[in-house]
C-alpha positions in Angstrom: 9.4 -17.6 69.6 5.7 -18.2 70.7 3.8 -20.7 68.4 0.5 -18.9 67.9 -2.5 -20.7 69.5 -5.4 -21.7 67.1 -8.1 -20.0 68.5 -12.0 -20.8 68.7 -14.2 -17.2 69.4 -17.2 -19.0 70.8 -20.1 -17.1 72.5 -24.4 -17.3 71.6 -25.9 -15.9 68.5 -24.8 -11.4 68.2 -22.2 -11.8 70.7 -19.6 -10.7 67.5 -18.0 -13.2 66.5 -17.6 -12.8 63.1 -16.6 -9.3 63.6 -14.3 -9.7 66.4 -12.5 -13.2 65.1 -11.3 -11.5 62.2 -9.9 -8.4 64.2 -8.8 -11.0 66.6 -6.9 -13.1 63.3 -5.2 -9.5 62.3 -4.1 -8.8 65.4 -2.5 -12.2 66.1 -1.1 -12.3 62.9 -2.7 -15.7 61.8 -5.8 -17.1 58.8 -9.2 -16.5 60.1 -12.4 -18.9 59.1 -15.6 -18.1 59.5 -17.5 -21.0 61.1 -20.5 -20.2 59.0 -19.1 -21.4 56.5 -18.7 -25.0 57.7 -22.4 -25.7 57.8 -23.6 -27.4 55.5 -26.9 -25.7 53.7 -29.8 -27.6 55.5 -28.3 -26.1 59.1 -28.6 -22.7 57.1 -32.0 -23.6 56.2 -33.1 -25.2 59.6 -31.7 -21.9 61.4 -33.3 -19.5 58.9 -36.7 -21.0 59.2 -36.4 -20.4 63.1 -34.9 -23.9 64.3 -32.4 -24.2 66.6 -30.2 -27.4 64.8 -29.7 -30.0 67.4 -26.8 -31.9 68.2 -26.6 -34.7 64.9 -27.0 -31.2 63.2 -24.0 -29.8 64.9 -21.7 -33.4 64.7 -20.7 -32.5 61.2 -20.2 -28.8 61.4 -17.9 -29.1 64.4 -16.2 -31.8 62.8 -15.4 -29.4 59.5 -14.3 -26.9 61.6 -11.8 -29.6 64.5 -10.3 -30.8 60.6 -9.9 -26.9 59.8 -8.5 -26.2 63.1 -6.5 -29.6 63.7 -4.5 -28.5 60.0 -3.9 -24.8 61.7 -1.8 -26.4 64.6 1.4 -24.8 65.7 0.8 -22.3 63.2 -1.9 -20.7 64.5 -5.7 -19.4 63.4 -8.9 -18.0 64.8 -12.3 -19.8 64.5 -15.5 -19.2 64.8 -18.0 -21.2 66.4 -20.4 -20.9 69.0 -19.4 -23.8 70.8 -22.5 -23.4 73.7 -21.7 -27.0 75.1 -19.1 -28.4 76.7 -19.5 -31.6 74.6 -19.2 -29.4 71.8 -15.7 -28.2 72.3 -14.4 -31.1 73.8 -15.4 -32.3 70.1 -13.4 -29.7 68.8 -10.5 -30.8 71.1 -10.4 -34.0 70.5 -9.3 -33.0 66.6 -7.4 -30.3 67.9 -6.1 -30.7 71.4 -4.4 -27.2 71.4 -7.3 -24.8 70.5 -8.1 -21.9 73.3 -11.2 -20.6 73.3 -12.5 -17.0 73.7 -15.8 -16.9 75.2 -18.0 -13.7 74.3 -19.8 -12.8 76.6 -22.5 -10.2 77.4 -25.4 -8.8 78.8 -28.9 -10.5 76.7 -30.3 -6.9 76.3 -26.8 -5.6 74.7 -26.8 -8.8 72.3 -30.8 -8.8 71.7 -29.9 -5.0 70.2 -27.3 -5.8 68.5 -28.6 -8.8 66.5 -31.9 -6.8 65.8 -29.9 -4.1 64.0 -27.1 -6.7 62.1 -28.4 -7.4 58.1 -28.0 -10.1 56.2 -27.6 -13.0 58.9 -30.0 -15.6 58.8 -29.8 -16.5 62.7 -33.4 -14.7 63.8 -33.3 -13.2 67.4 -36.0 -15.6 67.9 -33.5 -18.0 68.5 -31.4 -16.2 70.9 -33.2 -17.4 74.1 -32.4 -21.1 72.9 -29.0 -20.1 72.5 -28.5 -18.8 76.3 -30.3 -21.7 77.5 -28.0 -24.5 75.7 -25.2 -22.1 76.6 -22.7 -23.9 79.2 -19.8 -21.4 79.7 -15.9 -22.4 79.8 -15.0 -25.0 83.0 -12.1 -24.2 84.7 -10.4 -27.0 82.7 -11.0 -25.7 79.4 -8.2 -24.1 78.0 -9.5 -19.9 77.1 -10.4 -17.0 78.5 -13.9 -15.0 78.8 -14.4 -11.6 77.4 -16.9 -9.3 77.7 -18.3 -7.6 74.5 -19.1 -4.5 75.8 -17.4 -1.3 74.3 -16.2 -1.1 70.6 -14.7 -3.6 68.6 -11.6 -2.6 69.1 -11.3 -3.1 72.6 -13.0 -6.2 72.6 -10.6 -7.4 70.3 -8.0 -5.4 73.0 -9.3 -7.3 76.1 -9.1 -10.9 74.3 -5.4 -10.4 72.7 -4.2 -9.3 76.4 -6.3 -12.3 77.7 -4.8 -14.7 75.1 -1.3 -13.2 75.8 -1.6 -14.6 79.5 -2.3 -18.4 78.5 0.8 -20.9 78.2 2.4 -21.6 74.6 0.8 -24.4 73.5 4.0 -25.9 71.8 5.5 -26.4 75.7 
């Protein structure tokens, strides 16, 4: 039987990944956790005021969500986290070696939209340019797969199962 990866959806600021990770969780059959909630209120309040949170902002977030991940291991769970740097997820890797990342990815105009018409978040689209500069896509040496996020959810969540499907069992 296939031990079910634990999955990080990364991507910048609208690219879905709170909607897709949990369609994503379904799908797979596994917990999801929202990596929103792993910040701890003054990142809320820097990001709401129009701050992009810089990296001893980020230390403790990404290590709530490695510990989250780390306890998920050979049983599998989806993530979310924007994980835009490299250091960032090899951060999350060193407290859980296994995780596979799904990179969202998309067009700035489609994600720009899409953010300007979500309600309730308190990431401003002010801060997406920040986010696509600090953003340093998956190396070839990073365990995951990039999936574009245009079309519904529903295919998205399509593309990235099939995508997923086609990485090695982490328990080999």
């Amino acid at each position: 039987m296939r031990t079910p990866h634990v999955v990080v959806v990364m991507g910048v600021a609208g690219t879905g990944k709170t909607t897709i990770g949990p369609l994503l969780a379904a799908r797979l059959g596994v917990p999801y956790a929202e990596g929103d909630d792993f910040h701890p209120q003054a990142n809320i309040a820097k990001m709401s005021a129009g701050v992009p949170l810089d990296d001893d902002d980020r230390w403790p977030w990404l290590d709530a969500i490695g510990t989250w991940a780390h306890g998920r291991a050979g049983l599998g769970g989806v993530v979310s986290s924007s994980a835009l740097k490299r250091s960032y997820r090899d951060r999350l890797r060193a407290a859980a070696p296994d995780i596979v990342f799904v990179h969202l990815t998309g067009d700035r105009a489609l994600i720009l939209d899409r953010m300007s018409h979500r309600q309730g978040h308190f990431m401003p689209t002010a801060l997406l340019d920040s986010q696509f500069a600090t953003l340093q896509p998956l190396e070839a040496d990073e365990a995951g797969v990039a999936v574009d996020v245009s079309g519904s959810p529903e295919e998205i969540t399509e593309r990235a199962a099939h995508a997923l499907s086609a990485l090695p069992d982490p328990a080999l």
